[in-house]
N, C-alpha and C positions, 0 to 999 in steps of 0.2 A: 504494500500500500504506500502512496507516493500521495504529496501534496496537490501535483497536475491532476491524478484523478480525483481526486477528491472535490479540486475546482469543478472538472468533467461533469461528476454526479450532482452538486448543488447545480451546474446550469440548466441540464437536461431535466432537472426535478423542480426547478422554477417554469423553461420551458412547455414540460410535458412534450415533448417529441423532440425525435433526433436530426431528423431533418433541419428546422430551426436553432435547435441547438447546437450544431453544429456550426450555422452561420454565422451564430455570432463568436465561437470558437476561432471562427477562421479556421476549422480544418475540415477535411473531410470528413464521410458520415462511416466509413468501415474501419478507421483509426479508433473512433469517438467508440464505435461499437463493441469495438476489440478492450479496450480502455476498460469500459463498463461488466464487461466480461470478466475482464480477470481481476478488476474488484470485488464481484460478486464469488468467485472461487476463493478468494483467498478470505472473505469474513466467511465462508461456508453457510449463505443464505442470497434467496434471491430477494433483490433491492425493487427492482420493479414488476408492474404487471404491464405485457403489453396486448392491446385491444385494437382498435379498429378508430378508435377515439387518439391515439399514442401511445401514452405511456404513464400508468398510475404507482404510486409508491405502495410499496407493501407495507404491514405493520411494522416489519423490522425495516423497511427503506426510512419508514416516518421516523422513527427512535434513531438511526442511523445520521439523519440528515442535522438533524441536533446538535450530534458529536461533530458532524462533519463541520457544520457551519461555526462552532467554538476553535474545532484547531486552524480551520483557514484563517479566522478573526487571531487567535492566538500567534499565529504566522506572521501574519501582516504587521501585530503591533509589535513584534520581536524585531522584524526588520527594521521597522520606523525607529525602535528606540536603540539599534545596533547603528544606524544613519546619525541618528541625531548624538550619540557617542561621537562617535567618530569626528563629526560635525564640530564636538564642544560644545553641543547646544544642550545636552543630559550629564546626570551624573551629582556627584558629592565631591567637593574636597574639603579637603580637612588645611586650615591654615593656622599658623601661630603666632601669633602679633604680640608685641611687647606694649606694655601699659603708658608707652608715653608717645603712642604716635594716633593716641584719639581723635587729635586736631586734625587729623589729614588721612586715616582710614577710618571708613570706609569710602573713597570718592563718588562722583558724580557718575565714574563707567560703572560701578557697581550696582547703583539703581538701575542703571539702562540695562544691564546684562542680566536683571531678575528680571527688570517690566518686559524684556522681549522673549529670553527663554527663565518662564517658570517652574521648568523641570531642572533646573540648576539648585543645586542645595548649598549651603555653605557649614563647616564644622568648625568653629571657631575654639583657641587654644589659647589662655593668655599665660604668660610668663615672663621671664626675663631674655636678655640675646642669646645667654649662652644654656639656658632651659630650654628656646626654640632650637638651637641650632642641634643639641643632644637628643631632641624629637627628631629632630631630621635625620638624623646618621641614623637613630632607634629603627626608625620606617615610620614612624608613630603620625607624622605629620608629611604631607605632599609639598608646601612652601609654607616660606616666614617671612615672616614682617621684622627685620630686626633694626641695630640702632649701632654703628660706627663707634668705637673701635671692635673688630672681634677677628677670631683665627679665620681666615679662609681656603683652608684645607679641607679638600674634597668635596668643593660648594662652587658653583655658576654663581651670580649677582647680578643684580640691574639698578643701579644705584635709579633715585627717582624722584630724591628732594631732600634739599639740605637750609639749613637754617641756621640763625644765631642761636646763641644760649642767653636768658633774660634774666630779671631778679624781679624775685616775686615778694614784695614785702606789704607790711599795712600797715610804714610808716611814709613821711613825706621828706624823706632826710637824706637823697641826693640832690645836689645844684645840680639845675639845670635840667633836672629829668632824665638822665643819661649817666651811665659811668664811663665814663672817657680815659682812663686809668685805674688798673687791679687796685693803687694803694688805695682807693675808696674805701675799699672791701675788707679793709687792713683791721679798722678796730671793729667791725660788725660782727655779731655772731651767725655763723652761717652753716646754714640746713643744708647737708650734704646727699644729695643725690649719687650715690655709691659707684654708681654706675661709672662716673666721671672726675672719680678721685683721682684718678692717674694725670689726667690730662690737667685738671684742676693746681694739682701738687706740681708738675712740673711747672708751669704758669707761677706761681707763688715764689719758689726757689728762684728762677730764674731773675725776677723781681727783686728777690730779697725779704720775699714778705710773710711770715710766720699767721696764718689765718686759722682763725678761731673756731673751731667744727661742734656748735652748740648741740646742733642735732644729726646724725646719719643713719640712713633708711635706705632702701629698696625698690622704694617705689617713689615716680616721679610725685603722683598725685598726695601721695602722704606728704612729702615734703612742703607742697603746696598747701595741703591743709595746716600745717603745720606753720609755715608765715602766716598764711590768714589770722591762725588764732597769738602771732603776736607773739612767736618763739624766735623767729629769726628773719634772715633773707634767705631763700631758698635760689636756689642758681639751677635752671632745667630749660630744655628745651622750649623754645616762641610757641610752636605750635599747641603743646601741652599747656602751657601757661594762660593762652586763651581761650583755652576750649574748660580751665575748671578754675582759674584763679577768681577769687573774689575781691582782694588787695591790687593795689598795686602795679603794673609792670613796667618794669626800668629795661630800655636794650642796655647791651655793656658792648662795648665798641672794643671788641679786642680778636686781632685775624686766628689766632690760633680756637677760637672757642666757638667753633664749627660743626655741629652733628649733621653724620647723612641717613636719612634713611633707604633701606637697601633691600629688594624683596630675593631671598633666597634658594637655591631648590639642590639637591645632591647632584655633582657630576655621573653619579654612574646609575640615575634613577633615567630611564627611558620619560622622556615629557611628554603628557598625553594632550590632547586636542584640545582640552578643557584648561590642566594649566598652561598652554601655549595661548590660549586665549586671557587666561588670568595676567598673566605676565606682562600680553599686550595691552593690556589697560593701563600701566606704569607708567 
């Protein structure tokens, strides 16, 4: 038993004869007949009755036609959703985005990429860069969202957007609005986004300037809650800063204090249709 007969059978069984049925098969009527034949040998019952009228379904043609019309439906939507795989246009992935790039994931291709295919799922993953990056190598996650500095050993990248680093404070005690030099920063107590100690501490030394680490945390957004409530100045990425500060935001004008964000995926993971399209939205 084969898919073609089974087309063969629902048409002649909506037709009622084979003559017709046949034309709109486009094939001849002794293929069509042959066809019908060794369907009926091989379920070991006869499907039709034929009369003088065409061609009527038997009891077991009627139950038969049932099944038939579920696996051809079944068929079709198998194909459809192996296309639309293929396509990009179906499927789940699993992503893992780090908690300070809120301001600027999810964007605007994202919304268009669910409003045109809604057979797209997304599995979202939050942690740190190097919590994403250790899903990646696991298998645990398909791409990342991660945040400059990190190893990139045995990872592709598509950097995709870089920004200054801000001060998020809830007082009013930089001139000018701006910090135009680190020694600002010098007698302030300042809420340590972890992440950016290295880059931070080089900056300082370089300077000469011994900075006060009142608070350090893990997360961008704690840090920011954390000026809000009048602990310190927190130092974190622009984008993050405006998407949850309540206090405050001062730029700091200094070239070294640059985050990129960078969407990730393993070199030796074969890229499917789906993240070749995710990537392209970057």
């Amino acid at each position: 038993m084969n898919l073609k007969q089974l087309k063969y059978f629902l048409v002649v069984a909506e037709e009622r004869q084979i003559t017709s049925a046949a034309k709109k098969l486009f094939i001849a009527q002794p293929p069509l007949s042959y066809q019908l034949k060794q369907l009926e040998k091989e379920i070991g019952a006869q499907l039709f009755i034929r009369n003088a009228h065409g061609m009527e379904l038997t009891e077991e043609g009627k139950v038969f036609q049932k099944y038939a019309e579920k696996i051809v439906d079944l068929s079709l939507t198998a194909t459809s959703q192996i296309r639309q795989i293929k396509a990009g246009e179906l499927g789940k992935i699993r992503i893992g985005v780090v908690s300070s790039c809120g301001g600027v994931v999810p964007n605007k291709q994202f919304k268009k990429l669910i409003n045109y295919y809604p057979n797209v799922s997304f599995e979202i993953h939050e942690a740190n860069t190097f919590g994403i990056i250790e899903q990646l190598h696991d298998g645990i996650l398909d791409l990342g969202i991660v945040r400059t500095p990190f190893n990139l050993e045995g990872l592709n990248f598509k950097d995709f957007h870089q920004e200054p680093m801000v001060a998020v404070t809830n007082e009013n005690d930089f001139e000018g609005e701006k910090i135009e030099h680190l020694s600002q920063l010098k007698d302030k107590p300042i809420i340590l986004y972890r992440r950016f100690q290295e880059i931070f501490n080089r900056s300082f030394r370089h300077q000469g300037i011994r900075p006060f680490y009142a608070v350090t945390c893990d997360d961008a957004r704690t840090a920011i809650h954390w000026a809000d409530e009048g602990l310190g100045v927190a130092l974190v990425p622009k984008s993050i800063a405006q998407a949850y500060a309540k206090s405050n935001i001062v730029p700091i004008k200094h070239a070294h204090w640059i985050t990129h964000l960078n969407i990730v995926w393993r070199k030796d993971r074969q890229v499917t249709p789906l993240m070749e399209r995710i990537i392209g939205m970057f």
